[in-house]
C-alpha positions as CSV (number, residue, x, y, z in Angstrom):
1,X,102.6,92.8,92.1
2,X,99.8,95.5,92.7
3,X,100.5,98.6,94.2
4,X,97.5,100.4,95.4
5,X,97.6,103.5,97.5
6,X,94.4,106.8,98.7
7,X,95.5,109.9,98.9
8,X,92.0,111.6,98.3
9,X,91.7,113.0,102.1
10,X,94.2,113.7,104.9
11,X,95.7,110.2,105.3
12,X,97.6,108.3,103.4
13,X,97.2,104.7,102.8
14,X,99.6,102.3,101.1
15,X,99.4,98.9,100.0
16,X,101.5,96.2,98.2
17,X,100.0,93.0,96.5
18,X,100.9,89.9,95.1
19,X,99.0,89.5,91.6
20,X,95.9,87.6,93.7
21,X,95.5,90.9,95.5
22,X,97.4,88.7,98.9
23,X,98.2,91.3,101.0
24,X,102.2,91.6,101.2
25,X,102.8,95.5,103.5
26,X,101.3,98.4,104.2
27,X,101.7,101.9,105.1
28,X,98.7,103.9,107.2
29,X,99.6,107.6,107.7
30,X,97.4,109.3,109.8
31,X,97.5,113.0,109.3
32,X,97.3,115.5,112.9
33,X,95.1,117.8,113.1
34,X,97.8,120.8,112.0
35,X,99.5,119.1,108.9
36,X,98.1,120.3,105.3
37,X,99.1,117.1,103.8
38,X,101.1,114.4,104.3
39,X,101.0,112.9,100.8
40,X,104.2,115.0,99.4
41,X,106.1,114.3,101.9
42,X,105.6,110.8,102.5
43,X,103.7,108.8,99.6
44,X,107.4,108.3,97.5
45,X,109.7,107.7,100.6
46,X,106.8,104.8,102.1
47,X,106.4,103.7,98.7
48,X,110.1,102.9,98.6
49,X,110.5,101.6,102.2
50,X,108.0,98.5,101.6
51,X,109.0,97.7,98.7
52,X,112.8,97.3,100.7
53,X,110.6,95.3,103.3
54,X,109.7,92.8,101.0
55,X,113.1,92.9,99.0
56,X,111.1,94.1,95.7
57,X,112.1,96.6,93.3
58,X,109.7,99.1,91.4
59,X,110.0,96.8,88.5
60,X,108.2,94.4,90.2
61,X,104.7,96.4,89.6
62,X,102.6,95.4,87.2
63,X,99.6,97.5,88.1
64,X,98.9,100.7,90.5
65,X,95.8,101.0,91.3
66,X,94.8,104.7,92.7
67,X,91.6,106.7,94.0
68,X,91.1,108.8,91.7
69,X,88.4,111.1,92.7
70,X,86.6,112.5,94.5
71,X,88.5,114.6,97.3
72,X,91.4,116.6,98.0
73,X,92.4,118.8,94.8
74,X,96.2,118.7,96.1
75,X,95.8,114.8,97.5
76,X,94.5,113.8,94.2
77,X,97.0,115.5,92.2
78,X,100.4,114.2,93.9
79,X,98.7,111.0,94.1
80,X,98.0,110.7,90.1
81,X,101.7,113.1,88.9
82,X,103.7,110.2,91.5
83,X,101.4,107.2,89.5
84,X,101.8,108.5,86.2
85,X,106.1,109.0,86.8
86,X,106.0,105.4,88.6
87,X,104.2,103.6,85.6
88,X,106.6,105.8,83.3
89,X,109.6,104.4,84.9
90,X,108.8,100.5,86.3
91,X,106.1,99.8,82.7
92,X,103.1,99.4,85.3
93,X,99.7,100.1,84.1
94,X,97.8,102.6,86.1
95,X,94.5,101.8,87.6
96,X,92.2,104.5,88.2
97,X,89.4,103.9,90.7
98,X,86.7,106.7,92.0
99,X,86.4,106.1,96.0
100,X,82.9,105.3,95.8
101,X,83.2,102.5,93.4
102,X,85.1,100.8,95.9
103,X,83.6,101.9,99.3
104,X,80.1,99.9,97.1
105,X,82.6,96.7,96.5
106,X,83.6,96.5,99.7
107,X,80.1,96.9,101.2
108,X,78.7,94.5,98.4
109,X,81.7,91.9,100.2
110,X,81.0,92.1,103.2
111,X,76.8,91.6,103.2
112,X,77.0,89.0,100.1
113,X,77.2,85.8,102.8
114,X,74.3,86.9,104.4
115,X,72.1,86.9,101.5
116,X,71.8,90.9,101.8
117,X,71.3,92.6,98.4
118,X,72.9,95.8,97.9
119,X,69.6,98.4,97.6
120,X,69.4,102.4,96.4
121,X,71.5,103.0,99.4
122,X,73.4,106.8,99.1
123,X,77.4,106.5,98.8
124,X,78.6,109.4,100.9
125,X,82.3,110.6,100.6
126,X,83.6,113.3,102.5
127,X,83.8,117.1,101.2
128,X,86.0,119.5,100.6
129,X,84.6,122.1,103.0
130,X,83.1,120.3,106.4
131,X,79.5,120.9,105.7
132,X,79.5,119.2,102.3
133,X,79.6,115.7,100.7
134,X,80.0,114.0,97.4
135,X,77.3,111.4,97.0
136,X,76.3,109.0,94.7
137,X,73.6,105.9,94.9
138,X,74.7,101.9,94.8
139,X,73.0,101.5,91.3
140,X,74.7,104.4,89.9
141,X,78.4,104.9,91.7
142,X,79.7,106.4,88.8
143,X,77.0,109.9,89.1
144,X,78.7,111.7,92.2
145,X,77.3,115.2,93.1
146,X,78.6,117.3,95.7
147,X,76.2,118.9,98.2
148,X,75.6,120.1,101.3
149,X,74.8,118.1,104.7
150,X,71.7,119.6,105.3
151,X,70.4,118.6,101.9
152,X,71.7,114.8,102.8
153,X,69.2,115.2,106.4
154,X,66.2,116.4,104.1
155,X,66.1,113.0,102.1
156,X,65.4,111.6,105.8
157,X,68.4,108.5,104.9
158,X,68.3,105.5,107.3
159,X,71.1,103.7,106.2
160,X,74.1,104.4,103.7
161,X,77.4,103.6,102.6
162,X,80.1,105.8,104.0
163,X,83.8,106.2,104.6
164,X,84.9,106.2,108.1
165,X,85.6,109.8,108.4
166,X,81.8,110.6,108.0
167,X,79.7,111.2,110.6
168,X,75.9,112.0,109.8
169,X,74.8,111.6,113.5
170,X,71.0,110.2,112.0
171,X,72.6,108.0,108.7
172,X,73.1,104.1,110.3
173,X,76.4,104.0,108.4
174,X,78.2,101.2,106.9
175,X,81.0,102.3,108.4
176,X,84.4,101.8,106.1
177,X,87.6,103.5,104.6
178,X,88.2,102.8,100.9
179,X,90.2,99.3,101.9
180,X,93.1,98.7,99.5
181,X,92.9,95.1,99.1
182,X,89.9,95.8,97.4
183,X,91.7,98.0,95.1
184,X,93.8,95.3,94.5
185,X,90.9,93.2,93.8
186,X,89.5,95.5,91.8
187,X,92.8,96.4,89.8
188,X,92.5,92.3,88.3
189,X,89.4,93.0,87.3
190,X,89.8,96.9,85.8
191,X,91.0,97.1,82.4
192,X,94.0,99.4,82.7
193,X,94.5,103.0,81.3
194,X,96.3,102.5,78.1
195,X,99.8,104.5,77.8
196,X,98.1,106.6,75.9
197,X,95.0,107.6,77.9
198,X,97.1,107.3,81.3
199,X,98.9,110.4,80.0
200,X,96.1,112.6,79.7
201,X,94.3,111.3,83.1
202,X,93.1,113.7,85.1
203,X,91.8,113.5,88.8
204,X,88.1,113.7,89.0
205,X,87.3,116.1,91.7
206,X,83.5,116.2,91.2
207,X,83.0,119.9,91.4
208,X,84.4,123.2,90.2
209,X,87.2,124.9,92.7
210,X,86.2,128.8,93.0
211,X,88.8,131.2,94.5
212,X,87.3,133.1,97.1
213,X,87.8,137.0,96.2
214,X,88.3,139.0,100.1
């Protein structure tokens, strides 16, 4: 069984799959506009509720697959410390996955019936600080730069790949959240982090945090 889970922005999303990535329950928390996270509080206790649902123990996950950057400094960081103690105690291999890897595969999904072939579009992830975004292009995911809005208007986009919580106003967005059956997917296909390397995994938060002096 696959466990897949985002806790890279304000929500929380959790999934459980079957080893063909079937979708078997999920958990969608959406955080108000006054909580500072809801990932603490929530990710281990949902976690634990479906796999009750679906009478399934934590020994019964094989893989758990994770975002693992870019986004929320605190998000990613409870997200990868609860991965890293579940794999330690259930033997699961841990699946890292940066958000804009998947937010491509699910795009490359959904326009591959049509005949549409994924171009240089811009992979736009939101920021940190509201008038920023971390952006990469569809033939390079993997090279994610955080920058500011305005310098996203200046390359004069007309279309891009985006998660749902963007909003570019002028960017005809392919509008969709990093989905976690294609996590799941993607965890068959991922080799996994070794015991080894999972140990010393860090989120990748794609830019350098600077405390503000007042």
């Amino acid at each position: 069984m696959i466990l897949a889970f985002d806790t890279s922005l304000r929500d929380l999303h959790i999934g459980l799959f079957s080893d063909r990535a079937e979708p078997l329950a999920e958990f969608h928390g959406i955080a108000s506009e006054h909580d500072r996270g809801i990932h603490d509080a929530l990710l281990a206790q949902k976690t634990s509720d479906l796999l009750n649902e679906i009478h399934a123990s934590p020994k019964d996950i094989s893989k758990i697959a994770l975002i693992i950057g870019p986004g929320s400094f605190t998000g990613l960081r409870i997200g990868l410390s609860f991965a890293k103690g579940l794999a330690y105690g259930s033997g699961a291999e841990i699946i890292p996955l940066l958000a804009h890897k998947v937010l491509l595969k699910e795009y490359s999904k959904k326009t591959s019936d049509d005949g549409h072939q994924t171009l240089d579009f811009p992979i736009l992830y939101p920021g940190y600080e509201k008038d920023s975004v971390y952006i990469s292009f569809a033939n390079d995911p993997e090279n994610i730069r955080y920058i500011k809005i305005s310098e996203v208007r200046k390359m004069n986009i007309k279309e891009a790949i985006t998660s749902s919580e963007m909003d570019l106003g002028n960017i005809i967005s392919h509008s969709t959240s990093v989905n976690l059956q294609t996590m799941a997917e993607m965890a068959i296909d991922n080799r996994p982090s070794t015991i080894d390397s999972s140990d010393s995994l860090e989120p990748f938060y794609g830019t350098d945090f600077k405390p503000t002096v007042r």
